[in-house]
Z-matrix of the N, CA and C atoms (Angstrom, degrees):
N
C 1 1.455
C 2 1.521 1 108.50
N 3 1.442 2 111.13 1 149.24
C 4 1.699 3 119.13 2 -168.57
C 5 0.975 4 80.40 3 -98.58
N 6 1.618 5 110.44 4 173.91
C 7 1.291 6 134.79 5 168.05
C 8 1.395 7 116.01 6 -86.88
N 9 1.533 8 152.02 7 130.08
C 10 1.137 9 108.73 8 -136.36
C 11 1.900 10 72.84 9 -151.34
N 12 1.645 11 114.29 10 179.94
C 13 1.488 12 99.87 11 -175.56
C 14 2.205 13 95.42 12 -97.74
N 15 1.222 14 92.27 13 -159.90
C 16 1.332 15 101.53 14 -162.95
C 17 1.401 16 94.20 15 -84.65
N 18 1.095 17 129.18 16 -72.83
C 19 1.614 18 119.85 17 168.66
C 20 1.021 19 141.93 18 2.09
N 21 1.817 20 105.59 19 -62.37
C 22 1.345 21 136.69 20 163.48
C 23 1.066 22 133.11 21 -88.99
N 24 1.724 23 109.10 22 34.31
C 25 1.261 24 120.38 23 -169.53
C 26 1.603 25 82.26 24 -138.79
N 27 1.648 26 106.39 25 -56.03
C 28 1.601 27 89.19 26 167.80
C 29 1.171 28 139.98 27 -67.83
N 30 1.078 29 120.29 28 -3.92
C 31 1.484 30 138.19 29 175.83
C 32 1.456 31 119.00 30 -73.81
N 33 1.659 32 102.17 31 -28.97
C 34 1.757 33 118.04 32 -161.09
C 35 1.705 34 95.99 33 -85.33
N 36 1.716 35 94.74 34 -30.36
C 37 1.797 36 95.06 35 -166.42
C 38 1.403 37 113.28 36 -67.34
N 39 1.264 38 123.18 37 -41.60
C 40 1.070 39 147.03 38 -169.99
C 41 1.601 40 96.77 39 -57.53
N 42 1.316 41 128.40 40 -67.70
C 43 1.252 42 134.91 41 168.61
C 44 1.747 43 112.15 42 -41.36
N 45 1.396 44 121.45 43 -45.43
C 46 1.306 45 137.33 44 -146.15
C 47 2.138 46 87.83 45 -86.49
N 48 1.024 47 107.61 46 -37.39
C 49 1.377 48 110.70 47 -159.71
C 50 1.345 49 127.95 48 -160.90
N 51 1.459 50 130.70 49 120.73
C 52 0.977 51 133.60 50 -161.14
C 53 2.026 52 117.46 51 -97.00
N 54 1.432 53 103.60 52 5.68
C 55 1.821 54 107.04 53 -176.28
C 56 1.968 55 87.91 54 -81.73
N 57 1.377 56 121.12 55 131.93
C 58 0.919 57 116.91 56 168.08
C 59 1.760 58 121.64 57 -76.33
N 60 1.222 59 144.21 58 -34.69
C 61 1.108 60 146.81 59 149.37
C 62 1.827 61 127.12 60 -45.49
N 63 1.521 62 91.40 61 -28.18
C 64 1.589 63 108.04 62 166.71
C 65 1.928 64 110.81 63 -63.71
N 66 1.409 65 101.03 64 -50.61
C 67 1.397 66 115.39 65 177.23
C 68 1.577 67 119.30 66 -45.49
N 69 2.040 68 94.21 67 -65.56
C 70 1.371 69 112.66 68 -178.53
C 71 1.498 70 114.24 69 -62.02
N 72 1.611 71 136.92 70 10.14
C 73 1.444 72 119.02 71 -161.60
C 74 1.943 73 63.56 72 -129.43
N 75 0.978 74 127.76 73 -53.73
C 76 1.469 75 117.53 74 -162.95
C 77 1.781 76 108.99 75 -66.24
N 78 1.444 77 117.77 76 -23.11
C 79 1.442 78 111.80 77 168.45
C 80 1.446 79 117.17 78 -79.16
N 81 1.906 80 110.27 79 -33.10
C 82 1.525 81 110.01 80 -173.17
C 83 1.843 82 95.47 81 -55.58
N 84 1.598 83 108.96 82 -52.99
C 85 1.346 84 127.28 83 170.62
C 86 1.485 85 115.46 84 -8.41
N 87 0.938 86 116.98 85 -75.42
C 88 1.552 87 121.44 86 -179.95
C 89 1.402 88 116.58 87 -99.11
N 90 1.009 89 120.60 88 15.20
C 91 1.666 90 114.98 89 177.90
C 92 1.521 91 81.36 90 -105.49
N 93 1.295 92 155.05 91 -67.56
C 94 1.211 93 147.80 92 141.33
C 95 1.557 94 118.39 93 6.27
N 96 1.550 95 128.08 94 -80.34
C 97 1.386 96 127.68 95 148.26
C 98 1.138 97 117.22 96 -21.49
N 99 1.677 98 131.53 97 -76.11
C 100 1.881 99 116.89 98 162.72
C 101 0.792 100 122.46 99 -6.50
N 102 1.562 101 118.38 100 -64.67
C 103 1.215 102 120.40 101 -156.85
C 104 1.762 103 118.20 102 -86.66
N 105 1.084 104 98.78 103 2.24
C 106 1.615 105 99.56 104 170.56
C 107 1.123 106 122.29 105 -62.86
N 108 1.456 107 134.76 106 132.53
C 109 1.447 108 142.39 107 -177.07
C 110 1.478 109 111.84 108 -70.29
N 111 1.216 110 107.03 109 127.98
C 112 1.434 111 109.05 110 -170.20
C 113 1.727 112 114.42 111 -54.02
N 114 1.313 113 129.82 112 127.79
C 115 1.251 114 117.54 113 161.48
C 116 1.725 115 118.81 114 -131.92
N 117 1.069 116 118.68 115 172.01
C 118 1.435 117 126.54 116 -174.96
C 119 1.130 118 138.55 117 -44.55
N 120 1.903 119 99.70 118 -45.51
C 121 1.120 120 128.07 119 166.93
C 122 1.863 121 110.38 120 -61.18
N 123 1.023 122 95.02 121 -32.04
C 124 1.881 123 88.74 122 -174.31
C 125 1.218 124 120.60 123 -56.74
N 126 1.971 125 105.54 124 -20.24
C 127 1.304 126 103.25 125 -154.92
C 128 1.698 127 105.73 126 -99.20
N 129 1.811 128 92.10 127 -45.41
C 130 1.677 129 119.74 128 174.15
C 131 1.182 130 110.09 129 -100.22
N 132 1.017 131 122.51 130 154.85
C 133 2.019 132 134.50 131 146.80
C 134 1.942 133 88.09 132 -57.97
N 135 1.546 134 89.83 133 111.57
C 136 1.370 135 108.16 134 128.13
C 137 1.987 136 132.06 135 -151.36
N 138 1.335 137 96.78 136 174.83
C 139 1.547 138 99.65 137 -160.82
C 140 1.470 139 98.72 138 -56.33
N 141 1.211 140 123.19 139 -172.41
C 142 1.239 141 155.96 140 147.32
C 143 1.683 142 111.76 141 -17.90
N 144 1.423 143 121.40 142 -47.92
C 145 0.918 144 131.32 143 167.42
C 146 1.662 145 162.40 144 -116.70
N 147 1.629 146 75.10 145 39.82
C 148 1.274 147 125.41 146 -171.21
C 149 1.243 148 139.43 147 73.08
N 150 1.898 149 107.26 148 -3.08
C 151 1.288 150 145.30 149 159.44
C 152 1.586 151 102.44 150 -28.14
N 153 1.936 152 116.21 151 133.20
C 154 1.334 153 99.55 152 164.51
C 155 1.542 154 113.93 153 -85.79
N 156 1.041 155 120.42 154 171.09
C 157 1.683 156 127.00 155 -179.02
C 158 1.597 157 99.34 156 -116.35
N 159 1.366 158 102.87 157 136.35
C 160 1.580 159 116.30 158 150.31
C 161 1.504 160 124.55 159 -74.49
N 162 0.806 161 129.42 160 157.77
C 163 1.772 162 149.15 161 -175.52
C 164 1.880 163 88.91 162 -79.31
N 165 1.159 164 119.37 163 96.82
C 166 1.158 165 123.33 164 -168.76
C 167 1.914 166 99.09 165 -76.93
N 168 1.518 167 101.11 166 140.00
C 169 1.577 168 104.83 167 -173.30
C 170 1.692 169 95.74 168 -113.16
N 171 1.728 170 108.50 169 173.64
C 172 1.136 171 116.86 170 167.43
C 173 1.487 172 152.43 171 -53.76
N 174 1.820 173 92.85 172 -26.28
C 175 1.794 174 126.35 173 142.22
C 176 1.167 175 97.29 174 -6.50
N 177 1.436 176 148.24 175 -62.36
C 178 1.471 177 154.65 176 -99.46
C 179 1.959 178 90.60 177 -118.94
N 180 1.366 179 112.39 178 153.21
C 181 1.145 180 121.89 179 157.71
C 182 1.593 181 123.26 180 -71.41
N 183 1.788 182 117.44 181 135.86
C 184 1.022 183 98.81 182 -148.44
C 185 1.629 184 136.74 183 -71.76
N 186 1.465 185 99.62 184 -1.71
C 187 1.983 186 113.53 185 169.26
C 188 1.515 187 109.55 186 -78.18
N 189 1.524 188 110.49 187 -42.88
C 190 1.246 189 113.02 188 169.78
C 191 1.410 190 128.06 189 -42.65
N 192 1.691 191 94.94 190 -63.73
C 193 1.458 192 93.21 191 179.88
C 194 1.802 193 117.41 192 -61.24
N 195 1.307 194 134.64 193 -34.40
C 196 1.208 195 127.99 194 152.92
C 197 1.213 196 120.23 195 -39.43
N 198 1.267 197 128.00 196 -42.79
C 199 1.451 198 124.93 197 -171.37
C 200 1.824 199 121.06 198 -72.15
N 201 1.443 200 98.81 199 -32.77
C 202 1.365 201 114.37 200 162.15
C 203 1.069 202 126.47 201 -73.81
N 204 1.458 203 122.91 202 -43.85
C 205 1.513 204 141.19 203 158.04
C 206 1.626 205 98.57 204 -26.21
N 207 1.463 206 122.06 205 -71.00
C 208 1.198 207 165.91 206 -148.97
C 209 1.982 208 84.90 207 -56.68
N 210 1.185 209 109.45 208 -86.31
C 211 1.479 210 121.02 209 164.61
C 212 1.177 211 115.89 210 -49.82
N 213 1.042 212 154.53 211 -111.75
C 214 1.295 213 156.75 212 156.98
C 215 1.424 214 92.34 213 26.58
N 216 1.597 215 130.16 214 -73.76
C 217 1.544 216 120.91 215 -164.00
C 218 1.948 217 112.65 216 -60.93
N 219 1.243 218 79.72 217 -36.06
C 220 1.585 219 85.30 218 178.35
C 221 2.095 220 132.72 219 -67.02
N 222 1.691 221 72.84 220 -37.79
C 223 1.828 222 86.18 221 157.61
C 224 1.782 223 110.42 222 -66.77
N 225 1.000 224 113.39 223 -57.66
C 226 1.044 225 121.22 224 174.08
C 227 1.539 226 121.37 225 -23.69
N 228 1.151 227 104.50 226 -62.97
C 229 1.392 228 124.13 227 178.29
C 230 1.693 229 123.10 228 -52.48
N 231 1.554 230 95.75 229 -14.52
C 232 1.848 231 114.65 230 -164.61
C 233 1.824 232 92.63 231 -101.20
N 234 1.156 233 110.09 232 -16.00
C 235 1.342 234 92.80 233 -176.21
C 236 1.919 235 128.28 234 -71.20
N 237 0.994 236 127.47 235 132.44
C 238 1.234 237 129.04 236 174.66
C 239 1.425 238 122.48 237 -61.07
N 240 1.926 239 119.49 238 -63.60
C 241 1.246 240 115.81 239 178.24
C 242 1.373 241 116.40 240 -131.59
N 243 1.549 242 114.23 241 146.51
C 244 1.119 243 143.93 242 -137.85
C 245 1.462 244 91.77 243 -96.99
N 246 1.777 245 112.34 244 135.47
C 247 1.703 246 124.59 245 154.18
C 248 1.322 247 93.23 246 99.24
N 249 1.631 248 136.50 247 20.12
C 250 1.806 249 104.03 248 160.36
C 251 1.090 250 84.47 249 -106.14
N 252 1.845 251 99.99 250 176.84
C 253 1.056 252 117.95 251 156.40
C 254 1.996 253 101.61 252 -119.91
N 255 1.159 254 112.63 253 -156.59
C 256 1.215 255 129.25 254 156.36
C 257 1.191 256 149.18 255 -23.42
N 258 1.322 257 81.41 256 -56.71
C 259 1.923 258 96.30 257 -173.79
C 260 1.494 259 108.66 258 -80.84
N 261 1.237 260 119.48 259 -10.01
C 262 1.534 261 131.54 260 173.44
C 263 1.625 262 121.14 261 -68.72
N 264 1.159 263 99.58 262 -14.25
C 265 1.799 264 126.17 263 -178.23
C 266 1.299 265 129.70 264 -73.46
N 267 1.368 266 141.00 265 109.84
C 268 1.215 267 123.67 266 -176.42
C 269 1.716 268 108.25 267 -134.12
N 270 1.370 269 123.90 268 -84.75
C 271 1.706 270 127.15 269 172.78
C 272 1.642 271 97.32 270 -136.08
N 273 1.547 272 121.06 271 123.64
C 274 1.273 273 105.79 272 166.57
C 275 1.487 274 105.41 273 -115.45
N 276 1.450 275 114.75 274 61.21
C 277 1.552 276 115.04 275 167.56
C 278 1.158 277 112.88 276 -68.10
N 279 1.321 278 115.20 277 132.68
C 280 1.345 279 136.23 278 168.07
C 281 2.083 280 120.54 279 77.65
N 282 2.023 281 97.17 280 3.29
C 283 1.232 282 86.33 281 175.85
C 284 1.898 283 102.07 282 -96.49
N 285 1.624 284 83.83 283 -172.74
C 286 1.670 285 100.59 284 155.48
C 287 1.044 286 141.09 285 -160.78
N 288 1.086 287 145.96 286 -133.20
C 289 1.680 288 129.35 287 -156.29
C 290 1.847 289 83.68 288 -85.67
N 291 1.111 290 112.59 289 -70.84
C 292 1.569 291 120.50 290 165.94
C 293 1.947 292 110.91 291 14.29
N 294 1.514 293 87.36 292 -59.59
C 295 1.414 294 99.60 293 176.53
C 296 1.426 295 122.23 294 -39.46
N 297 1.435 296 105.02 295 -58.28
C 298 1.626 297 116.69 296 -159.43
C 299 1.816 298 112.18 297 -86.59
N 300 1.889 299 102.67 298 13.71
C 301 1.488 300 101.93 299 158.38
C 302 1.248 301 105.91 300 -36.47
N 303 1.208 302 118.01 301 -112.15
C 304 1.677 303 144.03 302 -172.59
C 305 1.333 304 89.63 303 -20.36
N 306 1.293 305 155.41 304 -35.76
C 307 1.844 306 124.02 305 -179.62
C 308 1.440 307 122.64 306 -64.94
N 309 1.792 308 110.57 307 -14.84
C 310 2.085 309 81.71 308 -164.10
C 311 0.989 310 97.93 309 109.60
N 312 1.095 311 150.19 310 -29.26
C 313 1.696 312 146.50 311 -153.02
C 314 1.476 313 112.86 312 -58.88
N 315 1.546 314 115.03 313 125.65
C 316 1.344 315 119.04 314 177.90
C 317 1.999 316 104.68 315 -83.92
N 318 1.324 317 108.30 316 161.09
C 319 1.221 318 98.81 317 167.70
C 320 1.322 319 105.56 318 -116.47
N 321 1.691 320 123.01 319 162.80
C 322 1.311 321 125.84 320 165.46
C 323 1.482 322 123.44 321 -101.69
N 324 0.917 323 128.73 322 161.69
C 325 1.240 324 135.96 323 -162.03
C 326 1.543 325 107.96 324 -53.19
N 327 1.016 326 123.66 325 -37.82
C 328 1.831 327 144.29 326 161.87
C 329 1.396 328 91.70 327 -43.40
N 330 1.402 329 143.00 328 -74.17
C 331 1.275 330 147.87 329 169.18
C 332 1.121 331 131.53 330 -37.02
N 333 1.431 332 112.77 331 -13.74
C 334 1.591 333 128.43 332 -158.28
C 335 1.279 334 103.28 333 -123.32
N 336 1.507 335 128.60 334 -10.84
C 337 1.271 336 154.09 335 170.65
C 338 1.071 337 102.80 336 -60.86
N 339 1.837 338 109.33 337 -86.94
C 340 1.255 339 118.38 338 173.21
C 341 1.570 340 147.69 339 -21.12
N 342 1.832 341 86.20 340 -34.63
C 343 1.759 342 106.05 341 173.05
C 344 1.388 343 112.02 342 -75.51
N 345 1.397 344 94.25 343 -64.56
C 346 1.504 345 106.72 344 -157.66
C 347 1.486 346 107.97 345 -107.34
């Protein structure tokens, strides 16, 4: 699923489903999501403290590397949209999800949670 604007999200429900309370919890749903302030974690796995994480390899001692494994999957799991990496990153003061209409943005299943 794209990221799509609010309009065309209410427009889709309406088509998608006829329970009216079904509609209204799935539009509050993502007009809510919009409005989330962009952060780091949405884009990459990072820790707890907003640190990015590497894709931890076997290099690692072997509790270690579980333990990172361990994190790493779980950051993972928090992310919203799919295909950046890093270098795409700069200050997103004062935006939010709202923003990244106009890119294309796929969502991940973490994202798809949130809505629906």
């Amino acid at each position: 699923m794209k990221l799509i604007s609010m309009t065309d999200f209410v427009l889709e429900q309406k088509i998608q489903s006829y329970e009216p309370e079904h509609i209204l919890k799935r539009i509050t749903n993502y007009a809510n999501f919009l409005k989330q302030p962009l952060k780091l974690e949405m884009f990459v796995p990072c820790d707890e403290d907003g640190n990015v994480l590497e894709v931890p390899n076997s290099d690692n001692e072997i509790n270690n590397y579980f333990d990172l494994s361990f994190e790493y999957h779980q950051a993972k799991e928090r992310v919203l949209f799919k295909g950046f990496n890093t270098k795409y990153f700069k200050n997103f003061d004062g935006l939010t999800i709202e923003y990244l209409v106009t890119l294309n943005v796929t969502l991940t299943e973490s994202a798809k949670k949130q809505i629906f």
